[in-house]
C-alpha positions in Angstrom: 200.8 26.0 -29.6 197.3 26.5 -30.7 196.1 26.1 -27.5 198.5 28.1 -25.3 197.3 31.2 -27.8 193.8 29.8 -27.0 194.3 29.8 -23.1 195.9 33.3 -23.4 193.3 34.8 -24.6 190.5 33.3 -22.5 192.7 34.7 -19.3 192.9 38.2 -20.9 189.4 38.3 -21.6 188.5 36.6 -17.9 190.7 39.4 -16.7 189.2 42.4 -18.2 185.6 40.6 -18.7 184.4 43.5 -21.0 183.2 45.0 -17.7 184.6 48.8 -17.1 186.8 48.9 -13.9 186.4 52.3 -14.3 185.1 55.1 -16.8 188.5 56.7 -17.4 188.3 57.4 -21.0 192.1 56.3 -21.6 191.3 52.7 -20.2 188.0 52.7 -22.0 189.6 53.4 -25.1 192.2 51.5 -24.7 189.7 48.4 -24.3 187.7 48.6 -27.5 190.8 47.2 -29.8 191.5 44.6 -27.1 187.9 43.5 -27.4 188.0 43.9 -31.2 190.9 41.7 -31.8 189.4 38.9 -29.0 186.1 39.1 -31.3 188.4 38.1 -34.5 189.6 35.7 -32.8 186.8 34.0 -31.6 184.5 35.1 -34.8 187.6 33.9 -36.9 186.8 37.4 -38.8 189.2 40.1 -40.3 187.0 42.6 -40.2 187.5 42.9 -36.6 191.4 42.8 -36.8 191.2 45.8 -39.4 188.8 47.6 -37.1 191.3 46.6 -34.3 194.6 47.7 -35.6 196.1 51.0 -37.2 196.5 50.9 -40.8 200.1 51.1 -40.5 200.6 48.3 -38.1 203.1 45.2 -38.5 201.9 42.6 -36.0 204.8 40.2 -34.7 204.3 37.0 -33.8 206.5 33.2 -34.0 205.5 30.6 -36.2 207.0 27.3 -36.3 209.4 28.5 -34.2 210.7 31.9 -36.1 209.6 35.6 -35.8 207.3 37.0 -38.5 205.9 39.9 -39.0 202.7 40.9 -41.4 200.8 44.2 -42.3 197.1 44.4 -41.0 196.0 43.0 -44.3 198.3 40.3 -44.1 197.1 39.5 -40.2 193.2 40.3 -41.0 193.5 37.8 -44.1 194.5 34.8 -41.6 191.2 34.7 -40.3 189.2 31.8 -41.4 186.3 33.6 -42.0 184.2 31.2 -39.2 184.5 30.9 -35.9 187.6 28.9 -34.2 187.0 26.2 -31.4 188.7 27.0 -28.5 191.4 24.4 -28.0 191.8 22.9 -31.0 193.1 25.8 -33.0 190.2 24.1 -35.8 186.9 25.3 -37.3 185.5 21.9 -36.7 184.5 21.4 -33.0 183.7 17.3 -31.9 182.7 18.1 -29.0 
């Protein structure tokens, strides 16, 4: 499962690239949470999830199979505070 959220995100990112398609201010804007939230990810920080999402916001999500749903807090505190190897879903890479 892990991985399929891994290999999600590396095709988002491949398919926006962090490179402007345009300089419309509404696509540019709507970009910098995208790349925040792909940074937490791959930084394993919260930071970057609090900087990413309104205050307010309940992110949804399954887990083992059932739908959740956390606060910011909740979702920023997740991270594990190091980056994640892509593939594994683990800190630890072998490889």
């Amino acid at each position: 499962m892990r991985t399929l959220h891994a290999l999600a995100i590396l095709a988002v990112w491949l398919a926006f690239g962090g490179r402007a398609r345009s300089d419309d201010a509404a696509e540019t804007g709507a970009r910098v949470p995208l790349e925040l939230y792909l940074k937490g990810h791959a930084a394993g920080d919260g930071e970057h999830f609090r900087k990413a999402f309104h205050a307010d916001a309940k992110i949804q999500g399954i887990r083992d199979g059932k739908l959740v749903a956390r606060t910011r807090e909740e979702f920023a505190a997740g991270a594990p505070g190091k980056p994640i190897c892509l593939g594994t879903g683990s800190s630890e890479c072998t490889h």
